[in-house]
C-alpha positions, 0 to 999 in steps of 0.5 A: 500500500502506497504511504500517500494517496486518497483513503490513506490515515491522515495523523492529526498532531493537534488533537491532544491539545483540544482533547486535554483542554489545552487548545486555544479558541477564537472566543478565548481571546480578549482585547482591550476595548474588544467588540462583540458582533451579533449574527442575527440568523432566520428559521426560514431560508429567504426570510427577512427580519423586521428592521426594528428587530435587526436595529435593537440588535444593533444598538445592543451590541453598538452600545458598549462602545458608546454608540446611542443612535443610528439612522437606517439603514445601518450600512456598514458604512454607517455603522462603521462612521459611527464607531469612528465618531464613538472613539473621537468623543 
């Protein structure tokens, strides 16, 4: 049997770290002034949210960094203006 080729055993070197909980995850690391970004998903494939629904989320995860109004529609032009001017004040 040829030592590579498809079907053949990969070893996996990084198991043992997650397995004895020495791994490191993305949701492990914390900045200073770390924001956290909300993912509003829907049950139904096509389906849109109502706008009022998708701002309160918005201004909830906006509101640590001091962000208390954003017109609509919250592009990520303005969303990313409005943090800009956040930091500035």
């Amino acid at each position: 049997m040829a030592k590579f080729g498809i079907g053949q055993p990969v070893r996996r070197v990084e198991d043992r770290r997650f397995l004895t909980g020495a791994g490191r995850y993305v949701a492990d690391i914390d900045l200073p002034r770390q924001l956290h970004a909300p993912f509003l998903r829907l049950l139904m494939a096509g389906a849109v949210a109502a706008p009022a629904a998708v701002m309160n989320a918005l201004m909830d995860a906006l509101a640590p960094a001091g962000i208390t109004r954003l017109d609509m529609p919250a592009t990520p032009l303005a969303i990313w203006q409005a943090l800009r001017a956040a930091q500035r004040d």
